[in-house]
DRENDOMI-660292 format. One record per residue (C-alpha): x, y, z. Coordinates in steps of 0.05 Angstrom, whole numbers, always signed. Layout:
<atoms>
<atom u="X" v="Y" w="Z"/>
...
</atoms>
This chain:
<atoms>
<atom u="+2220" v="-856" w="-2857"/>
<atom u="+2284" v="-827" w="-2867"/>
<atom u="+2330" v="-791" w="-2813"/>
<atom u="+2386" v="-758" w="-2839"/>
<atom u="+2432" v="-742" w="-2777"/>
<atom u="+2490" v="-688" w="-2774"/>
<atom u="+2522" v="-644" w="-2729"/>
<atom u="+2545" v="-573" w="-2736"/>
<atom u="+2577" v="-523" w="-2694"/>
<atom u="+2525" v="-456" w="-2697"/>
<atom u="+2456" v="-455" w="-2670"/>
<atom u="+2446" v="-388" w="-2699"/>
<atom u="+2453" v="-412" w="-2766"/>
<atom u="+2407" v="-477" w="-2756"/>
<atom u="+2356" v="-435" w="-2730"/>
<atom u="+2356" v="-379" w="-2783"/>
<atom u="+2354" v="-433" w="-2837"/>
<atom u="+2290" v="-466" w="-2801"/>
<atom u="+2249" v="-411" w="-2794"/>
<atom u="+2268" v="-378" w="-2869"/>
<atom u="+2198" v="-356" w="-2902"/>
<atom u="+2212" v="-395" w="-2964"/>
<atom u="+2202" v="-460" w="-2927"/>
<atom u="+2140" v="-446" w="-2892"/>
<atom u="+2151" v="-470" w="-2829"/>
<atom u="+2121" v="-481" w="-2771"/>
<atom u="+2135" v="-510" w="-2697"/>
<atom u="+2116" v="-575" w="-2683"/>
<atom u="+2143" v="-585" w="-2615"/>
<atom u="+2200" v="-558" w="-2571"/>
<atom u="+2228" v="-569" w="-2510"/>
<atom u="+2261" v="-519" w="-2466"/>
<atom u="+2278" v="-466" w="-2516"/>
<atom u="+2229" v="-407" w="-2542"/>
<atom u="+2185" v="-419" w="-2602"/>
<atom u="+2174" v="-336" w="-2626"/>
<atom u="+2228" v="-331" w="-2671"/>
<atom u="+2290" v="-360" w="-2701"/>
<atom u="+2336" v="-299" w="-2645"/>
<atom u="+2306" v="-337" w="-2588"/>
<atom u="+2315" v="-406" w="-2602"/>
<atom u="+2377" v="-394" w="-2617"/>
<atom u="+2400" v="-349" w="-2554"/>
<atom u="+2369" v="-404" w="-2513"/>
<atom u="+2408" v="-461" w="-2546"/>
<atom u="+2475" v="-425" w="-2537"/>
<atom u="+2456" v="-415" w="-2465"/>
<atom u="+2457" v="-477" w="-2449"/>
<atom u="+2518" v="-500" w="-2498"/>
<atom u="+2562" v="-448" w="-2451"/>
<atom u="+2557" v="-508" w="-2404"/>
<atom u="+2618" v="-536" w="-2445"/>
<atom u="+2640" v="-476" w="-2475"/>
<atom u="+2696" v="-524" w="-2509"/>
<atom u="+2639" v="-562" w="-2549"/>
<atom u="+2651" v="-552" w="-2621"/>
<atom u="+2597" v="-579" w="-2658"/>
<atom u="+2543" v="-582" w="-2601"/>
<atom u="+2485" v="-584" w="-2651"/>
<atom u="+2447" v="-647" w="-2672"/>
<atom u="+2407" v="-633" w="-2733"/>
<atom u="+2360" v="-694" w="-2755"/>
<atom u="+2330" v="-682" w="-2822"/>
<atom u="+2260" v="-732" w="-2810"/>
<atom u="+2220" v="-747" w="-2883"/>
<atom u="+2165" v="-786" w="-2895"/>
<atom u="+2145" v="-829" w="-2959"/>
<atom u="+2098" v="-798" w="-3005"/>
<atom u="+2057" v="-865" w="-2988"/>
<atom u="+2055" v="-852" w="-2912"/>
<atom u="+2024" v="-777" w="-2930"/>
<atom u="+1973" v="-804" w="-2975"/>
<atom u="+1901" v="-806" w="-2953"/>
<atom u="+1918" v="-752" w="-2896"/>
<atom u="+1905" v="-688" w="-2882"/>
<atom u="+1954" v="-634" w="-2869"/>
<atom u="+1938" v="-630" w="-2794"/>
<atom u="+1944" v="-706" w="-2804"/>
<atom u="+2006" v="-707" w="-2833"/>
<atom u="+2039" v="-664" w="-2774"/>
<atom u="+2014" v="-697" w="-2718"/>
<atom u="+2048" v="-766" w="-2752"/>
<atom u="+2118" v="-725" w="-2760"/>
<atom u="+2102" v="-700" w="-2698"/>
<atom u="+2093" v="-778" w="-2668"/>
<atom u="+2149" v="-801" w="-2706"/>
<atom u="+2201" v="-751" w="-2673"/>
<atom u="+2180" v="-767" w="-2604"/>
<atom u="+2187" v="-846" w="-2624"/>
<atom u="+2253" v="-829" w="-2660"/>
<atom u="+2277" v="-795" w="-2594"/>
<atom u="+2269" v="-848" w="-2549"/>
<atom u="+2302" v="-897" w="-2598"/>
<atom u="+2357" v="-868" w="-2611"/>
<atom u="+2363" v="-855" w="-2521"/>
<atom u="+2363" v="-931" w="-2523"/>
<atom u="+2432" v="-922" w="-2576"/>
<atom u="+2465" v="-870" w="-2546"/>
<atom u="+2440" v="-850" w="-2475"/>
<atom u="+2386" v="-808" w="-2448"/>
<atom u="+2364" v="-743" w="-2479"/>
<atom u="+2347" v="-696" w="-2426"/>
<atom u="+2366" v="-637" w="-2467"/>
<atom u="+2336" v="-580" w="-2507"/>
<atom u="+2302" v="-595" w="-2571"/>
<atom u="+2264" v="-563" w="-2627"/>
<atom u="+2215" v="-592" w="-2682"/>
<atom u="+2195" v="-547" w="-2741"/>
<atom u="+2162" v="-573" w="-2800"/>
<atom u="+2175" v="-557" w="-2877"/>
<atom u="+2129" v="-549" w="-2928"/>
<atom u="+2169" v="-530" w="-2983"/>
<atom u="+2187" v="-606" w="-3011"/>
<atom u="+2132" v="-656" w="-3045"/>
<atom u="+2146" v="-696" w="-2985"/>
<atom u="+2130" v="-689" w="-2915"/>
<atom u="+2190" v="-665" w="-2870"/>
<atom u="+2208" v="-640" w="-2815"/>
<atom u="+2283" v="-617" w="-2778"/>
<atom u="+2294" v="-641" w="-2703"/>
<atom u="+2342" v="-599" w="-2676"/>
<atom u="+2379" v="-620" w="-2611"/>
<atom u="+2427" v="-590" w="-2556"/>
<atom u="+2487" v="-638" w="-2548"/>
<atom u="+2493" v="-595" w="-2480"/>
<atom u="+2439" v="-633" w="-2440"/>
<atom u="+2407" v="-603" w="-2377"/>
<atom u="+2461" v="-623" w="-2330"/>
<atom u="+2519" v="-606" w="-2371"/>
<atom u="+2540" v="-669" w="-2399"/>
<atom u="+2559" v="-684" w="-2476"/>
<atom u="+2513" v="-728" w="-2512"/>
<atom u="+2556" v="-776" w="-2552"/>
<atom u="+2556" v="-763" w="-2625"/>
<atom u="+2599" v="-829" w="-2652"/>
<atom u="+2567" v="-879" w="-2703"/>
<atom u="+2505" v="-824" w="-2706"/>
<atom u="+2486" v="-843" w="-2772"/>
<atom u="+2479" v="-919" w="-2755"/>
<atom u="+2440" v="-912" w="-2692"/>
<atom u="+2395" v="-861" w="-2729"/>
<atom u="+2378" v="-911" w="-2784"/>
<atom u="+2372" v="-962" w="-2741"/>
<atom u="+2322" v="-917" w="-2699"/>
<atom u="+2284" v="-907" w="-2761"/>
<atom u="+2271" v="-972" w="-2769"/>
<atom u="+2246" v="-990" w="-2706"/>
<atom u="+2192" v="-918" w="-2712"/>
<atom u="+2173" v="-961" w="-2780"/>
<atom u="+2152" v="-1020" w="-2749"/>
<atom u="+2118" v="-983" w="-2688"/>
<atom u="+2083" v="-929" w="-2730"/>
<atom u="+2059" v="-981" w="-2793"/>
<atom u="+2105" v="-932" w="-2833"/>
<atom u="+2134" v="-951" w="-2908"/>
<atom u="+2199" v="-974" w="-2897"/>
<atom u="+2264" v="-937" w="-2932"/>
<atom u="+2300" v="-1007" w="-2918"/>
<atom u="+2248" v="-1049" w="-2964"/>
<atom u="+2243" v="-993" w="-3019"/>
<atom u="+2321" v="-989" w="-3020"/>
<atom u="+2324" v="-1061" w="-3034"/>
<atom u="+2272" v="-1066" w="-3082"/>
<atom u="+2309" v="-1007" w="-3121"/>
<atom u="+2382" v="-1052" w="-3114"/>
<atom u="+2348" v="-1108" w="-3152"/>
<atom u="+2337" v="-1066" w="-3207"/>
<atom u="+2386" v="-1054" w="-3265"/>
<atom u="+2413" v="-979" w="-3273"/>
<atom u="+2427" v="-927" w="-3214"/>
<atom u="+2383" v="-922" w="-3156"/>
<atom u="+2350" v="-851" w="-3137"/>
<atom u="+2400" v="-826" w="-3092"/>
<atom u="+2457" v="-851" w="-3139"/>
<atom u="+2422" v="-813" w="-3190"/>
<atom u="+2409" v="-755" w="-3145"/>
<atom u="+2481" v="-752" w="-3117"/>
<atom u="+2521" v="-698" w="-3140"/>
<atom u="+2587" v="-698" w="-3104"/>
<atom u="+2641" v="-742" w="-3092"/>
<atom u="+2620" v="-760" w="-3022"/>
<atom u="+2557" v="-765" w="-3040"/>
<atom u="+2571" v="-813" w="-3101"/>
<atom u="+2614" v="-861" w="-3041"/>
<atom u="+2554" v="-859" w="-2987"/>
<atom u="+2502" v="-881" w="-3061"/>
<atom u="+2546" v="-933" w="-3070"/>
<atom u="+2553" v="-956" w="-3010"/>
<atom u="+2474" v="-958" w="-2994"/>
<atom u="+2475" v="-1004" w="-3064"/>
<atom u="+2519" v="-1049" w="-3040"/>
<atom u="+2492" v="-1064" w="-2968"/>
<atom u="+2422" v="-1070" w="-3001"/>
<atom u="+2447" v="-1113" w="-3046"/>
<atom u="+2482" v="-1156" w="-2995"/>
<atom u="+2407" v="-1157" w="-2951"/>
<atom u="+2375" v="-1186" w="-3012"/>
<atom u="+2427" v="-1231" w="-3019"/>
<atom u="+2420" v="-1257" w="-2948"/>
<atom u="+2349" v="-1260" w="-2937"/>
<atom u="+2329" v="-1314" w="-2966"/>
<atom u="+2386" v="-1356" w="-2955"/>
<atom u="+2392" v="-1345" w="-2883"/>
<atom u="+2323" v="-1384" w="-2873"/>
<atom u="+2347" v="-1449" w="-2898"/>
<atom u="+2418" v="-1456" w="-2870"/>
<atom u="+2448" v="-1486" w="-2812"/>
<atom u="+2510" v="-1457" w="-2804"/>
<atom u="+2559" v="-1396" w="-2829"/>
<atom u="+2588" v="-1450" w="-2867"/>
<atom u="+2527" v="-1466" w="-2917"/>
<atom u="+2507" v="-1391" w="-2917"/>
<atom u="+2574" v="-1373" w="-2942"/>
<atom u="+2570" v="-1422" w="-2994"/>
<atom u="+2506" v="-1399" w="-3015"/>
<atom u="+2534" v="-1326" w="-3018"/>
<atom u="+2591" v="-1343" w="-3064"/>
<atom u="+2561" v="-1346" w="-3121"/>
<atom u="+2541" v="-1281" w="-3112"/>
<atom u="+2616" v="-1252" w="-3105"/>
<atom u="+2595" v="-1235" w="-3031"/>
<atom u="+2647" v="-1263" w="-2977"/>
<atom u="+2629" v="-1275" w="-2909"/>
<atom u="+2682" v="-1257" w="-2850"/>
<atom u="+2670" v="-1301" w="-2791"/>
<atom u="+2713" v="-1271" w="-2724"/>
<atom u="+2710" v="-1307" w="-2652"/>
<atom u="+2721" v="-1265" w="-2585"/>
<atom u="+2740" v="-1315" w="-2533"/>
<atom u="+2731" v="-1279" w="-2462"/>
<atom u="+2762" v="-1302" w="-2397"/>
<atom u="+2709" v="-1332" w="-2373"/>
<atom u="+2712" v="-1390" w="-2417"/>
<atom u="+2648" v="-1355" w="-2455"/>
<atom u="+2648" v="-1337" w="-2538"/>
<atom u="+2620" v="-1275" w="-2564"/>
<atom u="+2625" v="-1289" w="-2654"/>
<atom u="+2622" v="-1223" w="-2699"/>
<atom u="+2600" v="-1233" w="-2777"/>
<atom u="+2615" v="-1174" w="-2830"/>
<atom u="+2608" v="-1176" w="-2906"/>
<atom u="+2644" v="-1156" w="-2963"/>
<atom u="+2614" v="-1144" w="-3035"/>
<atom u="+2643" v="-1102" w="-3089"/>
<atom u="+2697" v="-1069" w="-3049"/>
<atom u="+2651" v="-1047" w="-2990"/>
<atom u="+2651" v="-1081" w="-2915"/>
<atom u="+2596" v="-1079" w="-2872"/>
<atom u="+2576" v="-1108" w="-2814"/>
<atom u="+2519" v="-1158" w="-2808"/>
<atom u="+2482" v="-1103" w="-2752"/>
<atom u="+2492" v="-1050" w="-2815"/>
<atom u="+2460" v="-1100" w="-2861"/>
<atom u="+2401" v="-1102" w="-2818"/>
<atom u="+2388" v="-1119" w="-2747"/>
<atom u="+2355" v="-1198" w="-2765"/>
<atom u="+2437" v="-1204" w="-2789"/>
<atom u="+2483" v="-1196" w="-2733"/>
<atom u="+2507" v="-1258" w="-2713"/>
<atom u="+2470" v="-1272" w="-2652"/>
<atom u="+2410" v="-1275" w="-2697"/>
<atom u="+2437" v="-1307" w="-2751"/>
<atom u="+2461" v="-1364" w="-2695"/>
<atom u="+2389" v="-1366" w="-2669"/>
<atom u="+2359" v="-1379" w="-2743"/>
<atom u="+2418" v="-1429" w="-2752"/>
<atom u="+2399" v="-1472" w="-2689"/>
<atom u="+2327" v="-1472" w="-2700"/>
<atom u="+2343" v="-1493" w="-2772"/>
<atom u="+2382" v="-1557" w="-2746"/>
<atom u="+2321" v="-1564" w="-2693"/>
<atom u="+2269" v="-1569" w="-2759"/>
<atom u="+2317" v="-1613" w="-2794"/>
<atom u="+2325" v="-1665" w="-2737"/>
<atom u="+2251" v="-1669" w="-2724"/>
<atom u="+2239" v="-1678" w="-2796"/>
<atom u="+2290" v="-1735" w="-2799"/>
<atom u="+2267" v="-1767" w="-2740"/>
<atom u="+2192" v="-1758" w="-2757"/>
<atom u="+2211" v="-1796" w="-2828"/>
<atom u="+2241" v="-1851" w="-2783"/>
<atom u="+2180" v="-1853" w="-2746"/>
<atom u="+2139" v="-1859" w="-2806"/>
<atom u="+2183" v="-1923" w="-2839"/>
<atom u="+2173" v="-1958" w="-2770"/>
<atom u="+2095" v="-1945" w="-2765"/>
<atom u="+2091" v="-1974" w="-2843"/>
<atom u="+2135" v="-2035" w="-2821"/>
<atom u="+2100" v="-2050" w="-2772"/>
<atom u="+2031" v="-2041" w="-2803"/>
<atom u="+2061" v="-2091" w="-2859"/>
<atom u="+2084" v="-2136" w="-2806"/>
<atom u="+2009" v="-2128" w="-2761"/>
<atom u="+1963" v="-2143" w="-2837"/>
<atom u="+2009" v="-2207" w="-2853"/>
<atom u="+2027" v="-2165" w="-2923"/>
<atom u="+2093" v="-2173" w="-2905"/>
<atom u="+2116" v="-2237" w="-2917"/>
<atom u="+2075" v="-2240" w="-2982"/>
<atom u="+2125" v="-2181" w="-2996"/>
<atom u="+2182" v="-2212" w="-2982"/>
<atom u="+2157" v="-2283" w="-3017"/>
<atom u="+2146" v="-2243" w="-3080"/>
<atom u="+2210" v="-2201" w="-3068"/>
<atom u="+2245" v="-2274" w="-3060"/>
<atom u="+2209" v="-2291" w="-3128"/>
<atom u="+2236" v="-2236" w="-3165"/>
<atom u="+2305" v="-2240" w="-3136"/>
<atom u="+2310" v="-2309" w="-3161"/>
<atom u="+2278" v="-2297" w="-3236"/>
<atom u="+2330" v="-2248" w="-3242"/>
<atom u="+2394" v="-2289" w="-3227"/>
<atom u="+2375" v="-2349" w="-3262"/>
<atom u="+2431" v="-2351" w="-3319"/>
<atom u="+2448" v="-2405" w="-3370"/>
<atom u="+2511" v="-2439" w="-3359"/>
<atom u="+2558" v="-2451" w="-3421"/>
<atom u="+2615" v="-2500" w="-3427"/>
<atom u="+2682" v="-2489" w="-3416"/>
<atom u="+2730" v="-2499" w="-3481"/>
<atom u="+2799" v="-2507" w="-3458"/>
<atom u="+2846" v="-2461" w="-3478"/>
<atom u="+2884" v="-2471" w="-3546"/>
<atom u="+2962" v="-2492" w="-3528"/>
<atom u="+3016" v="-2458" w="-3561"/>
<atom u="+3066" v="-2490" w="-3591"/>
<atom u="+3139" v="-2476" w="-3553"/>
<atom u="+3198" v="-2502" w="-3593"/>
<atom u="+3251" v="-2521" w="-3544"/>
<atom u="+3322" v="-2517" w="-3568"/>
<atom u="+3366" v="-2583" w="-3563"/>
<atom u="+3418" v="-2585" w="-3520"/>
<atom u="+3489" v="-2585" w="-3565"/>
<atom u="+3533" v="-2650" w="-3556"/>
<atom u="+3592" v="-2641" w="-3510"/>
<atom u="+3656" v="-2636" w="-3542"/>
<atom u="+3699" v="-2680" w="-3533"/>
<atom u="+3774" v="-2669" w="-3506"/>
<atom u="+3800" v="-2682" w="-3575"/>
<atom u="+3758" v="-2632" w="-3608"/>
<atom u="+3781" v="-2587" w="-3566"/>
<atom u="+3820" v="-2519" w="-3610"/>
<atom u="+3883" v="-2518" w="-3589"/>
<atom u="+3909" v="-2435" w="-3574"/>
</atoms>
């Protein structure tokens, strides 16, 4: 499932595009706003947005689309209960993100696309008059998705993503992007796929940030390590990536990569590795011992001796001395005598 999350600044114009007669559409679900036409909803939105009349963009518009694969088999009735189930599991995730939802919302379902989709619209306004935050919207919505994926046996836009990074050439939504911002957010989606493929199998056989970096390197990705000492004495770590002139953090990668979980996989790694080391131990002292208990040791050792000894057995050849060089030694001259002495 995919949820593309934005927000805009006119219920009247959300409300006149879900409800045009080109798209077919019909309401799924709503909650505190009239269902009878597109003048309604909309009046009843705004009513509740004069709350904070200083709102700007009060609207939360959540474009929800199903895989062709998650459609197939079903029937149209089908089909809209799941979008139907998905919005209502997509609600409370995102609640857990950002904070409750006690606010005014609207489903209305499309049919003018090959693939199922439907458009939650939400007040920002909630009942009581407080602002629903709107900051890192498009991670807590994907991250949302992901958890309706695993709850709903849905095919996951993480897994098809990556699958599509591994291959060469453009991915669909780089091929399918047609402006400049567009072309960035394409690019972007490569990379951190890219960087997830990267990481998931190497994150299951190392031990520590140190080995796992190692084992990224090769693949140009660098791993950013940062500690947060509190005053408590306590120390909270923080991991990010960076591949091909993109950062991302190891939450944005995918939720098995922050680095509380990557320090859980690292400590139950060490935990495998010392009980395989000490089960080998284990095993050497059983076979000793067994050699020791069947008297097959010292045969061992008599034959080891045996060898040993067949081995080092070398023939000895004499000595020769060395050949002596001859050294001439010069004489010593006669010492003159007084009368052979030059005169100056």
């Amino acid at each position: 499932m995919i949820a593309h999350a934005i927000t805009g600044d006119s219920f009247r114009a959300v409300c006149a595009y879900l409800c045009q007669e080109s798209k077919k559409a019909e309401v799924l679900a709503a909650e505190g706003v009239r269902t009878d036409s597109a003048q309604h909803m909309a009046e009843d939105f705004t009513f509740q947005q004069q709350l904070r009349p200083n709102l700007g963009k009060a609207v939360f518009h959540i474009a929800l689309s199903l895989r062709p694969e998650d459609a197939e088999g079903r029937s149209p009735e089908e089909v809209s209960t799941l979008l139907k189930a998905a919005s209502q599991a997509y609600q409370k995730e995102l609640a857990k993100a950002i904070g409750p939802l006690k606010t005014q919302w609207l489903l209305v379902q499309h049919f003018d696309k090959d693939h199922p989709h439907a458009h939650l619209v939400m007040n920002r306004v909630d009942d009581h008059g407080q602002v629903i935050p709107d900051a890192f919207i498009g991670e807590h919505s994907r991250r949302a998705c992901q958890q309706v994926e695993q709850q709903l046996g849905l095919a996951t836009a993480e897994e098809q993503g990556r699958a599509q990074a591994r291959r060469e050439g453009p991915t669909n939504r780089q091929m399918a992007a047609d402006t400049p911002r567009k072309v960035r957010t394409a690019g972007w989606q490569r990379a951190r796929h890219t960087v997830a493929n990267a990481l998931q199998p190497a994150v299951g056989d190392s031990g520590g940030f140190g080995e796992l970096a190692d084992k990224l390197a090769p693949q140009r990705i660098k791993q950013v390590v940062s500690e947060h000492r509190h005053k408590d004495g306590s120390t909270r770590y923080g991991v990010r990536y960076e591949y091909n002139g993109h950062r991302f953090k190891g939450g944005e990668v995918g939720p098995q990569f922050t680095a509380p979980k990557l320090l859980e996989g690292f400590a139950q790694v060490q935990a495998e590795r010392q009980a395989q080391t000490k089960q080998q131990v284990t095993s050497a002292i059983m076979e000793f011992t067994n050699l020791f208990e069947t008297g097959r040791l010292n045969a061992l050792l008599k034959e080891g001796a045996h060898a040993a000894a067949q081995r080092t057995v070398e023939v000895k050849k004499p000595i020769q001395a060395p050949l002596q060089s001859t050294v001439q030694v010069a004489r010593s001259l006669p010492a003159l005598s007084q009368s052979d002495e030059l005169e100056l």
